[in-house]
C-alpha positions in Angstrom: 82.0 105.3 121.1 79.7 108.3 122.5 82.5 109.4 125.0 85.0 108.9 121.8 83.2 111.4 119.9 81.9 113.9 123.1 85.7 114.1 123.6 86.8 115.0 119.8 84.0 117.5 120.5 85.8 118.9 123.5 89.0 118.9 121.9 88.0 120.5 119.1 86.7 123.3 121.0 89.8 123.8 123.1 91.6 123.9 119.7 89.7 126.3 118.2 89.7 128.8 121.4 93.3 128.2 122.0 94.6 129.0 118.4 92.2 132.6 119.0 94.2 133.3 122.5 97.5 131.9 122.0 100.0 134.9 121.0 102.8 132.5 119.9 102.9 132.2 116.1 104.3 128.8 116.0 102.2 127.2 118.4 98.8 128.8 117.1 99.9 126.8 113.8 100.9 123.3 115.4 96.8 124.2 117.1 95.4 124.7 114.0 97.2 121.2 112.5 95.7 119.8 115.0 92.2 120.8 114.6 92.3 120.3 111.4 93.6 116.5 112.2 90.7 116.4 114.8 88.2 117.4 112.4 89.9 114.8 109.8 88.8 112.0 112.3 85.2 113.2 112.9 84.9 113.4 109.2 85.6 109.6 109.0 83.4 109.1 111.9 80.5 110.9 110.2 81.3 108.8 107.1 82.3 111.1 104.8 85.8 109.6 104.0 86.2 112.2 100.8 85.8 115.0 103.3 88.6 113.3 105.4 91.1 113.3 102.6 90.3 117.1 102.1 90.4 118.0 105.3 93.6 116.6 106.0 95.5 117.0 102.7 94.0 121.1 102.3 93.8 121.5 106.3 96.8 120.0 107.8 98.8 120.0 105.2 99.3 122.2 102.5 97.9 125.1 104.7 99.8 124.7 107.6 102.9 124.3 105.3 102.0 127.6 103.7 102.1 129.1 107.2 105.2 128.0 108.1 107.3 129.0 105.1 105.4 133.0 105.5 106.5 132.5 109.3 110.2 132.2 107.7 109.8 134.6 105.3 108.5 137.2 107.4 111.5 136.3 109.9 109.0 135.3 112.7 111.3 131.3 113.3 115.1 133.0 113.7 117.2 130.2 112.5 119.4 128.9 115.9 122.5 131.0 115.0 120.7 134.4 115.4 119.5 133.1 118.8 122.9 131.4 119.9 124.1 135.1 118.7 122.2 136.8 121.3 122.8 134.4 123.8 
Protein backbone atom coordinates (compact mmCIF):
# COMPACT_ATOMS: atom_id res chain seq x y z
CA UNK A 1 0.00 0.00 0.00
CA UNK A 2 3.09 2.48 0.80
CA UNK A 3 4.47 2.00 -2.85
CA UNK A 4 0.64 2.50 -4.02
CA UNK A 5 0.52 5.86 -2.49
CA UNK A 6 4.65 6.88 -3.07
CA UNK A 7 3.67 6.29 -6.71
CA UNK A 8 0.23 8.53 -6.75
CA UNK A 9 2.79 10.93 -5.22
CA UNK A 10 5.18 10.65 -8.15
CA UNK A 11 2.46 10.86 -10.58
CA UNK A 12 0.99 13.57 -9.26
CA UNK A 13 4.10 15.45 -9.45
CA UNK A 14 4.81 14.55 -13.08
CA UNK A 15 1.29 15.80 -13.74
CA UNK A 16 1.56 18.95 -12.22
CA UNK A 17 5.13 19.78 -13.97
CA UNK A 18 4.03 18.52 -17.20
CA UNK A 19 0.73 20.54 -17.50
CA UNK A 20 3.38 23.86 -16.61
CA UNK A 21 5.76 22.71 -19.70
CA UNK A 22 3.58 21.18 -22.08
CA UNK A 23 2.78 23.94 -24.98
CA UNK A 24 -0.09 21.82 -26.48
CA UNK A 25 -3.47 23.11 -25.30
CA UNK A 26 -5.24 19.88 -25.55
CA UNK A 27 -2.97 17.78 -23.88
CA UNK A 28 -2.10 20.29 -20.85
CA UNK A 29 -6.08 19.73 -20.26
CA UNK A 30 -6.29 15.71 -20.68
CA UNK A 31 -2.89 16.46 -17.76
CA UNK A 32 -4.82 18.40 -15.66
CA UNK A 33 -8.00 15.66 -15.85
CA UNK A 34 -5.70 13.52 -14.77
CA UNK A 35 -4.39 15.15 -11.82
CA UNK A 36 -7.29 16.01 -10.74
CA UNK A 37 -8.44 12.13 -11.07
CA UNK A 38 -5.13 11.31 -9.18
CA UNK A 39 -5.82 13.67 -6.48
CA UNK A 40 -9.62 12.13 -6.46
CA UNK A 41 -7.98 8.72 -5.46
CA UNK A 42 -5.64 10.08 -2.65
CA UNK A 43 -8.56 11.90 -1.33
CA UNK A 44 -10.31 8.42 -0.87
CA UNK A 45 -7.13 7.13 0.46
CA UNK A 46 -6.84 9.88 3.08
CA UNK A 47 -10.51 9.13 3.91
CA UNK A 48 -12.07 12.04 2.95
CA UNK A 49 -14.68 10.50 0.50
CA UNK A 50 -16.66 14.16 0.36
CA UNK A 51 -13.47 15.70 -0.85
CA UNK A 52 -13.39 12.82 -3.53
CA UNK A 53 -16.67 13.61 -4.92
CA UNK A 54 -15.49 17.39 -5.16
CA UNK A 55 -12.56 16.85 -6.47
CA UNK A 56 -13.71 14.83 -9.21
CA UNK A 57 -17.08 16.28 -10.09
CA UNK A 58 -15.51 20.32 -9.71
CA UNK A 59 -11.82 19.07 -10.92
CA UNK A 60 -12.25 16.67 -13.67
CA UNK A 61 -15.30 17.45 -14.70
CA UNK A 62 -17.02 20.44 -14.96
CA UNK A 63 -13.67 22.31 -15.21
CA UNK A 64 -12.07 20.44 -17.67
CA UNK A 65 -15.39 20.59 -19.65
CA UNK A 66 -15.25 24.36 -19.38
CA UNK A 67 -11.83 24.26 -20.90
CA UNK A 68 -12.65 22.46 -23.74
CA UNK A 69 -15.64 24.26 -24.97
CA UNK A 70 -13.22 27.96 -24.52
CA UNK A 71 -10.60 25.73 -26.58
CA UNK A 72 -13.54 25.58 -29.36
CA UNK A 73 -14.63 28.87 -28.93
CA UNK A 74 -11.45 30.49 -29.21
CA UNK A 75 -10.78 28.13 -32.41
CA UNK A 76 -7.71 26.41 -30.71
CA UNK A 77 -9.50 22.27 -31.79
CA UNK A 78 -10.06 23.01 -35.84
CA UNK A 79 -12.85 20.73 -36.56
CA UNK A 80 -11.25 17.87 -39.22
CA UNK A 81 -12.60 19.67 -42.38
CA UNK A 82 -10.37 22.82 -41.84
CA UNK A 83 -7.44 20.31 -41.43
CA UNK A 84 -8.36 17.91 -44.31
CA UNK A 85 -8.66 21.48 -46.19
CA UNK A 86 -5.10 22.24 -45.68
CA UNK A 87 -4.01 18.90 -46.34
Amino acid sequence: MKAFEILLLVSLIVCAVSVAVIRDLLTSIIIFMSYSLIMCVIWVLLQSPDLAITEAAVGAGVTSILFFVTLKKIRAIRKEEDQDEQA
